[in-house]
C-alpha positions in Angstrom: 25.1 -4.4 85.0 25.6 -6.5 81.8 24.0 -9.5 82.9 21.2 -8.9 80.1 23.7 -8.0 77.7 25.0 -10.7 75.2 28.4 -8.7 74.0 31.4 -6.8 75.5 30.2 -4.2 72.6 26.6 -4.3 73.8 27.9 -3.6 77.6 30.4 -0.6 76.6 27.1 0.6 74.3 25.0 0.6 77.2 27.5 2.8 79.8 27.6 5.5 77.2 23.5 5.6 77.2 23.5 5.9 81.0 25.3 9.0 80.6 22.8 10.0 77.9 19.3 9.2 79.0 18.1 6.4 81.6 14.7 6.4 80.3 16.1 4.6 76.9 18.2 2.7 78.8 15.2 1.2 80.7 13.0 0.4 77.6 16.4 -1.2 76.1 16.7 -3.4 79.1 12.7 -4.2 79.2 13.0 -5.2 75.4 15.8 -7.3 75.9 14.6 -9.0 78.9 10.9 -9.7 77.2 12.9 -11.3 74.4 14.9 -13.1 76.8 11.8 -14.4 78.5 9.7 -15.2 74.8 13.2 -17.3 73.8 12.9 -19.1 77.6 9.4 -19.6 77.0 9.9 -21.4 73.7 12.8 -23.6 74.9 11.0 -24.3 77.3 7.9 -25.8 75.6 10.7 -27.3 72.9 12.0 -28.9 75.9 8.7 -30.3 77.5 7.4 -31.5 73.4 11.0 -33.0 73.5 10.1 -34.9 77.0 6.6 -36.0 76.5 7.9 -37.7 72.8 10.7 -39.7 75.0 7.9 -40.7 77.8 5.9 -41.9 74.9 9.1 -43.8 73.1 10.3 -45.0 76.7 6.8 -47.0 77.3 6.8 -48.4 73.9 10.3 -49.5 74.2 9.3 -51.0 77.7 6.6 -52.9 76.0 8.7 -53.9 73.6 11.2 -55.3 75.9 8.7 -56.5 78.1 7.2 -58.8 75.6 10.6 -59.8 73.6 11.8 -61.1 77.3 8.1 -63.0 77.6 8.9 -64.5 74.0 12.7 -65.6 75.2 10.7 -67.3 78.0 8.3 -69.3 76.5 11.1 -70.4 73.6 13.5 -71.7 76.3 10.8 -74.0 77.9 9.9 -74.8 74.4 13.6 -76.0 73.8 13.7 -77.5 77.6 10.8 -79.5 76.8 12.4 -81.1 73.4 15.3 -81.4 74.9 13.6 -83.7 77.5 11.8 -85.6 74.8 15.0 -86.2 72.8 16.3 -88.0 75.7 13.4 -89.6 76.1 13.5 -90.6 72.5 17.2 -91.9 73.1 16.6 -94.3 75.8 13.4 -95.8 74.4 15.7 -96.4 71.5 18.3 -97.8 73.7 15.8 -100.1 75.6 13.9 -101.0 71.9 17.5 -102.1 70.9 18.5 -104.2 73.9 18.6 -107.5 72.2 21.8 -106.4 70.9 23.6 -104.4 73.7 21.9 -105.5 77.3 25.1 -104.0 78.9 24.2 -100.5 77.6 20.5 -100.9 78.5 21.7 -101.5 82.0 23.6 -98.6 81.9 20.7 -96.3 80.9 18.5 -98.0 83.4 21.1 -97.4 86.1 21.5 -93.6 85.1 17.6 -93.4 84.9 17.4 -94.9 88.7 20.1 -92.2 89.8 18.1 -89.3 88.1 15.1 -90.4 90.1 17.0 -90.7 93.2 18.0 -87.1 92.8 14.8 -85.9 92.0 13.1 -87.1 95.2 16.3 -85.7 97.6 15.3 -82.4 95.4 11.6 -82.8 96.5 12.3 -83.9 100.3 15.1 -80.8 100.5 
């Protein structure tokens, strides 16, 4: 019976108006549950302005994310790529200097040889 009702004090209020007059007692119960439903009705549309706002902020953040990890991407082949020419760099210095050390030159040539060989198992795997 006190379903509607938000207090002990409103409950014990209404079983003494039963008593008294039901017609009251109904238009109590009609205002209280049309204010009930106007308070639902505005959570409600809080709730759904609260939802669309975090769709909107999800997809940006998505973007966001999307593109940072496309950025990481392209700055990791970036530093692949230098990293490949610094080697590069280091042998040609290595060969450039083989006057001096021939031994380490044939070291560098012999590493270079067993790079290739690996690439080309890679490429007949």
């Amino acid at each position: 019976m006190c379903f509607f009702i938000k207090s002990i004090n409103s409950c014990l209020l209404i079983n003494r108006m039963l008593t008294l007059d039901y017609s009251f007692l109904f238009k109590s119960l009609m205002s209280n549950t049309t204010e009930a439903v106007h308070l639902l009705e505005k959570k409600l549309k809080n709730l759904l302005s609260n939802y669309d706002f975090l769709l909107k902020e999800n997809q940006l953040l998505l973007q966001n994310t999307s593109k940072l990890h496309h950025e990481l991407l392209e700055s990791k082949q970036l530093l692949e790529q230098q990293e490949k020419q610094f080697k590069l760099l280091k042998i040609a210095k290595t060969i450039e200097g083989s006057n001096n050390s021939t031994r380490d030159t044939k070291f560098k040539i012999n590493a270079l040889i067993r790079e290739i060989d690996k690439c080309i198992v890679q490429l007949n795997a």
